[in-house]
N, CA, C and O atoms as a MOPAC input file, in Angstrom:
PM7 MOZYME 1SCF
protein

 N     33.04200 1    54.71900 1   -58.91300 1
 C     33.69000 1    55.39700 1   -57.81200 1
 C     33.76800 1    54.43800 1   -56.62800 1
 O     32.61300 1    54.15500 1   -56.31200 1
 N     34.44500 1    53.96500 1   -56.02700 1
 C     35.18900 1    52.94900 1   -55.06300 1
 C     34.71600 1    53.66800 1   -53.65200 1
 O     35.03200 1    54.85200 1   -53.53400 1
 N     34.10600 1    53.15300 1   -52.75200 1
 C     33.57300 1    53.39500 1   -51.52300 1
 C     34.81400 1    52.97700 1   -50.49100 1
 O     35.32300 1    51.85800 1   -50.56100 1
 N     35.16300 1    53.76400 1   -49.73000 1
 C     35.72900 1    53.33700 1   -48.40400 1
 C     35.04600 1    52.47300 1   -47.81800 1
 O     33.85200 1    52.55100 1   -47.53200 1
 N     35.96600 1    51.38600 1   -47.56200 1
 C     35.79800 1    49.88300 1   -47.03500 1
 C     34.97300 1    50.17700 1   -45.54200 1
 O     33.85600 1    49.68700 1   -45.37800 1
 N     35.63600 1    51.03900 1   -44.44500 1
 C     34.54400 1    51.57300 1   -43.07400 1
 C     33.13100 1    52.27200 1   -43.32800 1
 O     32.09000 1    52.12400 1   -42.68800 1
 N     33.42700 1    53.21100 1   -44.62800 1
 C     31.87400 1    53.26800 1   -44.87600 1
 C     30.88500 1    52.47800 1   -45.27800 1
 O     29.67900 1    52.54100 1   -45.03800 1
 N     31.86300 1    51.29200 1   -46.27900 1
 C     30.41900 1    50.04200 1   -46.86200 1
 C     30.39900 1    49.30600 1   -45.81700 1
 O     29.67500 1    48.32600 1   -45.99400 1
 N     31.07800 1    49.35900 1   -44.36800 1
 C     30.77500 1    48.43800 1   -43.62000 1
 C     29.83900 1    48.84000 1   -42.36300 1
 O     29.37500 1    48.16100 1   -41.44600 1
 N     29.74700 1    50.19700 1   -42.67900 1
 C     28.84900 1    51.19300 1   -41.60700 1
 C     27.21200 1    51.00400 1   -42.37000 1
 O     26.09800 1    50.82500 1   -41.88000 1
 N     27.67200 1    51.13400 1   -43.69300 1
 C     26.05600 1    51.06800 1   -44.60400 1
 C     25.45300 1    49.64000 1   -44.41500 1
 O     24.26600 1    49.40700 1   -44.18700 1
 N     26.66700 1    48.52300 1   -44.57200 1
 C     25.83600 1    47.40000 1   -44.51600 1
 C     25.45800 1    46.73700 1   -42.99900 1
 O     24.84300 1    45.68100 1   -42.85000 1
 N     26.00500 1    47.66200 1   -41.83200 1
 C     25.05200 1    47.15100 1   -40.55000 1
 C     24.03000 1    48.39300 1   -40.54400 1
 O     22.83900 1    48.08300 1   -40.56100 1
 N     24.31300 1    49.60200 1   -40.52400 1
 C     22.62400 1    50.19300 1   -40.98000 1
 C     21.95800 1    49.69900 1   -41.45000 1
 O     20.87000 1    49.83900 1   -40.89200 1
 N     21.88800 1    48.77000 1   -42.72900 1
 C     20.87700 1    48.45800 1   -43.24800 1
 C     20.28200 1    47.17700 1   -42.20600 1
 O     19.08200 1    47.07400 1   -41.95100 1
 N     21.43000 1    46.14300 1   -41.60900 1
 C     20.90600 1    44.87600 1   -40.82700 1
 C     20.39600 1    45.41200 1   -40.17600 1
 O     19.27300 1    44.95900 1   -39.95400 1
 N     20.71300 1    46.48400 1   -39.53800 1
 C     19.78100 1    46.68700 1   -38.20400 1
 C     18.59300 1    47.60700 1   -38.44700 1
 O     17.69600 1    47.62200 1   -37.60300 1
 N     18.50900 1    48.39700 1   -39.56100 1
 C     16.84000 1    48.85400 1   -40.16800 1
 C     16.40800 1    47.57500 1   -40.65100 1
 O     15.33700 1    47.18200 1   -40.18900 1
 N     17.02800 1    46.79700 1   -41.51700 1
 C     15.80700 1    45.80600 1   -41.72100 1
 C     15.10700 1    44.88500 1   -40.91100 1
 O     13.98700 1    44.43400 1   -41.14700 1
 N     15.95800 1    44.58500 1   -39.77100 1
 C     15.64200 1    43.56800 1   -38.67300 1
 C     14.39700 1    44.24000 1   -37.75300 1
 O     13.37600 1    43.66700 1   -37.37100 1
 N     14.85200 1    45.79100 1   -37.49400 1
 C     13.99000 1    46.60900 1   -36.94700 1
 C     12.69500 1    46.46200 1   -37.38200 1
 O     11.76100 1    46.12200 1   -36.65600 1
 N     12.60700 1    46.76900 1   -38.81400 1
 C     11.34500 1    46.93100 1   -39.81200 1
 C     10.67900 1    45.67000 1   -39.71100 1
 O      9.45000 1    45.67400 1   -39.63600 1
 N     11.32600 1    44.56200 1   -39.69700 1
 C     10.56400 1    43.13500 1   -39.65700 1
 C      9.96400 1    43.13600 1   -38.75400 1
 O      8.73700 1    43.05700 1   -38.81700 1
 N     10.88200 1    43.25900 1   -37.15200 1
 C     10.09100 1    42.78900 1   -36.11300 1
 C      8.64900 1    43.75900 1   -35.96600 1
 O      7.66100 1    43.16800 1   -35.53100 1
 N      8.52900 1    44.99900 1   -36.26400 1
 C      7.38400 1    46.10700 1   -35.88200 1
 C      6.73100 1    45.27800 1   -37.62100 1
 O      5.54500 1    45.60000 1   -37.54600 1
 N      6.78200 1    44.97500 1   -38.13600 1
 C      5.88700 1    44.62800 1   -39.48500 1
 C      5.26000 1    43.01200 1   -38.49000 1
 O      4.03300 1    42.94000 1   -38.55900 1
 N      5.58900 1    42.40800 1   -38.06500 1
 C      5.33000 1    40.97600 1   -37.34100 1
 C      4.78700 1    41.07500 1   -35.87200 1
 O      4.26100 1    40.13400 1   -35.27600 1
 N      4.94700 1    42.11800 1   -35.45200 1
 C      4.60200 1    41.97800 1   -34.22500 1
 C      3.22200 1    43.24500 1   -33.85800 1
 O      2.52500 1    43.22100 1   -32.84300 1
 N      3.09800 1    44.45900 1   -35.20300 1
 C      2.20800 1    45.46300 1   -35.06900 1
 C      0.87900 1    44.96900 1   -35.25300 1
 O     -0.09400 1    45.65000 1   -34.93300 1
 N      0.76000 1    43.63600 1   -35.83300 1
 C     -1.04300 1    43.43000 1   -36.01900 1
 C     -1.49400 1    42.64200 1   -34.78200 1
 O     -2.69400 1    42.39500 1   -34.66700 1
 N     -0.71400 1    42.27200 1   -33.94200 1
 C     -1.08000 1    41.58600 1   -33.21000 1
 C     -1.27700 1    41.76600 1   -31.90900 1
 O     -1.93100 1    40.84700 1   -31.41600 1
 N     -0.90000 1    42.76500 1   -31.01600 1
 C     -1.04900 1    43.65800 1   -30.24800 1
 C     -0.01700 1    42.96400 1   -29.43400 1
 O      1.18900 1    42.72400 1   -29.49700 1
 N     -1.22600 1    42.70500 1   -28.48600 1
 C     -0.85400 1    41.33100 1   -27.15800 1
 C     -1.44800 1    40.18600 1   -27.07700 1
 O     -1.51100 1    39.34800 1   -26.17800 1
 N     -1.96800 1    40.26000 1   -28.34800 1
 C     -2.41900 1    38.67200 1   -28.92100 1
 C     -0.89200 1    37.86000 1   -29.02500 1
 O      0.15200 1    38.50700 1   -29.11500 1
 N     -0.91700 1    36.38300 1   -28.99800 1
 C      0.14500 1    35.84800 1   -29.21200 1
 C      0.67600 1    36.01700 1   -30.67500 1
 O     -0.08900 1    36.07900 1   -31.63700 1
 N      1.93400 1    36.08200 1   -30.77000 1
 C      2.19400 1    35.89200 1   -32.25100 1
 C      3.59100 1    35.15800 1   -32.51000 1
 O      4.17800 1    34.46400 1   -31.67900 1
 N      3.98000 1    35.41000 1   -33.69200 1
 C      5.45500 1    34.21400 1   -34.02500 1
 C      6.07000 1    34.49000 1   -33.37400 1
 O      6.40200 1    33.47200 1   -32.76800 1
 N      6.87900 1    35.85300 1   -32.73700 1
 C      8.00200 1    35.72600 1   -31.95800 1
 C      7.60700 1    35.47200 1   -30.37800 1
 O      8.42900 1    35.87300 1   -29.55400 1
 N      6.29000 1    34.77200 1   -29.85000 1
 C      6.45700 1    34.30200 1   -28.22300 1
 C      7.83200 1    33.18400 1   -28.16400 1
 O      8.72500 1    33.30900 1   -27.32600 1
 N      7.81400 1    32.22200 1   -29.08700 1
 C      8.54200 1    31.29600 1   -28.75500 1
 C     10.22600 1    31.63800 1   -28.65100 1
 O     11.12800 1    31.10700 1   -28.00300 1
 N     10.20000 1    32.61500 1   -29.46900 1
 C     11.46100 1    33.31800 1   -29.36000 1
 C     11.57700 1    33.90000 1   -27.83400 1
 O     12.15400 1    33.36100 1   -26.89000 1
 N     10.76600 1    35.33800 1   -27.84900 1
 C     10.89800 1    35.92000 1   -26.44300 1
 C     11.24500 1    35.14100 1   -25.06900 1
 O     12.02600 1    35.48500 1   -24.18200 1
 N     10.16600 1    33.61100 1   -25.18900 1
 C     10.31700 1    32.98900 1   -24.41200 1
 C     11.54700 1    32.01500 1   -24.03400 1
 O     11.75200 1    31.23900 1   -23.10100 1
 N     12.33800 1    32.44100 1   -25.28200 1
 C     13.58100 1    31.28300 1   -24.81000 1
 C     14.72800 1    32.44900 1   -24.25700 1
 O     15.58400 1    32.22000 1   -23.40300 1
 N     14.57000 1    33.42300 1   -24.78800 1
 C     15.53200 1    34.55500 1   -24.36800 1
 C     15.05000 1    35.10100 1   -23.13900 1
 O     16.03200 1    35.67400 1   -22.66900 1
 N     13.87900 1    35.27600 1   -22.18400 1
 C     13.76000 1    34.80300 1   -20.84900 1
 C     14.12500 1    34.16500 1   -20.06200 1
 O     14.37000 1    34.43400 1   -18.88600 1
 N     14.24600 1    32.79200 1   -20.87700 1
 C     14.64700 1    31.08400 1   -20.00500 1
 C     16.49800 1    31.52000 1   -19.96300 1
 O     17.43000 1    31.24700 1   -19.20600 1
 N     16.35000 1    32.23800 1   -21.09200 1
 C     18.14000 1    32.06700 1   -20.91100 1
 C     19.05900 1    33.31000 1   -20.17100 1
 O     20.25200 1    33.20500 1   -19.88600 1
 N     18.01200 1    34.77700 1   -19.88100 1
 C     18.32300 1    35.53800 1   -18.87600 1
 C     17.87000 1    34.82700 1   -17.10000 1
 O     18.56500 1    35.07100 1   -16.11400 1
 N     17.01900 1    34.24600 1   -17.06900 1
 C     16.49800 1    33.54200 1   -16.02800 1
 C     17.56000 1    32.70400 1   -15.35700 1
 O     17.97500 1    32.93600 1   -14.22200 1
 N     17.97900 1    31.70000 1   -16.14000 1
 C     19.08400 1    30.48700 1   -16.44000 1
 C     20.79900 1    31.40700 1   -15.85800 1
 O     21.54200 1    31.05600 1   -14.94100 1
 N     20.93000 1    32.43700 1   -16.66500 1
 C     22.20800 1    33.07000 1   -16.78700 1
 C     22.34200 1    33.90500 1   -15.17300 1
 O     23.48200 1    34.27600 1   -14.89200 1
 N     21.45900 1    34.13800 1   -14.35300 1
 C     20.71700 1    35.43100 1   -13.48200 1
 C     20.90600 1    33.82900 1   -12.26800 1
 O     21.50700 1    34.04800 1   -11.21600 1
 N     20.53400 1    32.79900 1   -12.44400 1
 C     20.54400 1    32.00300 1   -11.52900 1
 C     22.29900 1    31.18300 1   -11.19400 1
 O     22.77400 1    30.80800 1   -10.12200 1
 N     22.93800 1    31.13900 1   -12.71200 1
 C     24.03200 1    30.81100 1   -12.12800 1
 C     24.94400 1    31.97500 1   -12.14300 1
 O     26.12600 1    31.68800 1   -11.95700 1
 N     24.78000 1    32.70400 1   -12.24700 1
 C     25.39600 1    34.21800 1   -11.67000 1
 C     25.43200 1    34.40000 1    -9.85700 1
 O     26.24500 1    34.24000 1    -8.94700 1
 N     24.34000 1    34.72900 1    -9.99000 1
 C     23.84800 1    35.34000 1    -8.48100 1
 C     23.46500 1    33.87400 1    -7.91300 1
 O     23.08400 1    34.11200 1    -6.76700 1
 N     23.37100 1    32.46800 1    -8.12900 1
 C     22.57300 1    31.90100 1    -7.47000 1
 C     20.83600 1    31.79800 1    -7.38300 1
 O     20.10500 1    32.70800 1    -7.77300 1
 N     20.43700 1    30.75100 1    -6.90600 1
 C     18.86300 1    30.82800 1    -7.12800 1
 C     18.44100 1    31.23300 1    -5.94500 1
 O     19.13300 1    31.13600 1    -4.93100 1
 N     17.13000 1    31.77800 1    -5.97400 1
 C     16.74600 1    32.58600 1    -4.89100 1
 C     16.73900 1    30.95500 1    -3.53400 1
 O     17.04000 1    31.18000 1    -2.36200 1
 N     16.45800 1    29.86800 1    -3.87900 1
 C     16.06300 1    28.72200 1    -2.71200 1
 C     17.54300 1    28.74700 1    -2.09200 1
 O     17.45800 1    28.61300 1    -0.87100 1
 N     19.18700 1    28.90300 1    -2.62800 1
 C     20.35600 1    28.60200 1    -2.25000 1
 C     20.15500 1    29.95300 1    -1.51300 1
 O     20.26500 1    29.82100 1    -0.29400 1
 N     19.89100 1    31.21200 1    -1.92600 1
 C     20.08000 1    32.02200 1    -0.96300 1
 C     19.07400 1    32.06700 1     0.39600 1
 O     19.48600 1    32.45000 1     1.49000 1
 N     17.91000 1    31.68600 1     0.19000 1
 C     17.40100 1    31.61000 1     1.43300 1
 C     17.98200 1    30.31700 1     2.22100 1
 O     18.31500 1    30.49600 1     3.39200 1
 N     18.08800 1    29.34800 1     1.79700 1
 C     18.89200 1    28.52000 1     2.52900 1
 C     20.19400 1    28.97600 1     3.44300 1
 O     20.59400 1    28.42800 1     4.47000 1
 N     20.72100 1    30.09600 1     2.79800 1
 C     22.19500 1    30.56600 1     3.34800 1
 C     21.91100 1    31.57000 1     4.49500 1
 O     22.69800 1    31.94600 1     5.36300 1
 N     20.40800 1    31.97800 1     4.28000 1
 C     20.45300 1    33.25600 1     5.27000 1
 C     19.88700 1    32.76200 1     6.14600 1
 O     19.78700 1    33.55300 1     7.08400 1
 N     19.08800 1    31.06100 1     6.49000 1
 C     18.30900 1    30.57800 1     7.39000 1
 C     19.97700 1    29.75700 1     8.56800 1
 O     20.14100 1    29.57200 1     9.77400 1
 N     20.82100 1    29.51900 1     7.33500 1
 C     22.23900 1    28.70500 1     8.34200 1
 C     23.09000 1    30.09400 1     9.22500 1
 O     23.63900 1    29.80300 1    10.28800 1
 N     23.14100 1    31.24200 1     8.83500 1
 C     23.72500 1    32.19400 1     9.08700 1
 C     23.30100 1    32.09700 1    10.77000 1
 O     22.13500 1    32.17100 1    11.15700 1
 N     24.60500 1    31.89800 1    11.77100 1
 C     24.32600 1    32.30100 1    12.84800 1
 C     24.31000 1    33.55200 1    13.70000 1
 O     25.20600 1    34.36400 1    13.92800 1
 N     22.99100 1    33.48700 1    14.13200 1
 C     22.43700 1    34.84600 1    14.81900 1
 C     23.85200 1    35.29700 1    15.94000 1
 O     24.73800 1    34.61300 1    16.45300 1
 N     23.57400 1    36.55600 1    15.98200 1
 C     24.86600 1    37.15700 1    16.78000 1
 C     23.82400 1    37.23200 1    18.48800 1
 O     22.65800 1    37.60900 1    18.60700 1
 N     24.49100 1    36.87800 1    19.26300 1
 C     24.30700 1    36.85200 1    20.42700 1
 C     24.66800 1    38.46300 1    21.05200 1
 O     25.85600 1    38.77700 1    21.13200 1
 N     23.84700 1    39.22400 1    21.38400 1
 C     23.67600 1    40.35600 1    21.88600 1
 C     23.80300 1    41.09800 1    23.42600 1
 O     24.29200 1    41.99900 1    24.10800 1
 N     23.23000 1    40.31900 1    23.37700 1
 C     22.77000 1    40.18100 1    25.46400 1
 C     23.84900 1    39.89500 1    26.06000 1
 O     24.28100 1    38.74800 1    25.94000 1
 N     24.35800 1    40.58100 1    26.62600 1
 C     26.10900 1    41.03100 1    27.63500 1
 C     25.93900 1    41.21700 1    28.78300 1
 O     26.89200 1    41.49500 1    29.51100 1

């Protein structure tokens, strides 16, 4: 019996994404907050939200730099 092509393609990312699921909680459940295999991972996907967050928005030193040049408004009339 011949499966619709959207359903074998719905079954076969259910399954990527239960098995990927199942790995990471099988690899990461004995270890608590002890270090384990995926720090080096976590840690590069940090560096690269960190990285992405700085040339987005800028780094926090360019913005304080910008708010120290900003000239004060003269008030006193």
């Amino acid at each position: 019996m011949p499966v619709d092509a959207r359903t074998d393609k719905l079954i076969r990312r259910t399954t990527m994404i239960g098995t990927v699921t199942a790995a990471y909680f099988l690899l990461t459940s004995d270890f608590g907050s002890q270090p384990n295999a995926l720090d080096p991972l976590k840690k590069a996907i940090e560096s690269a939200q960190f990285s992405l967050k700085n040339f987005v928005f800028g780094s926090d030193k360019k913005a304080n730099e910008n708010a120290k040049e900003e000239p004060k408004i003269d008030r006193a009339k």
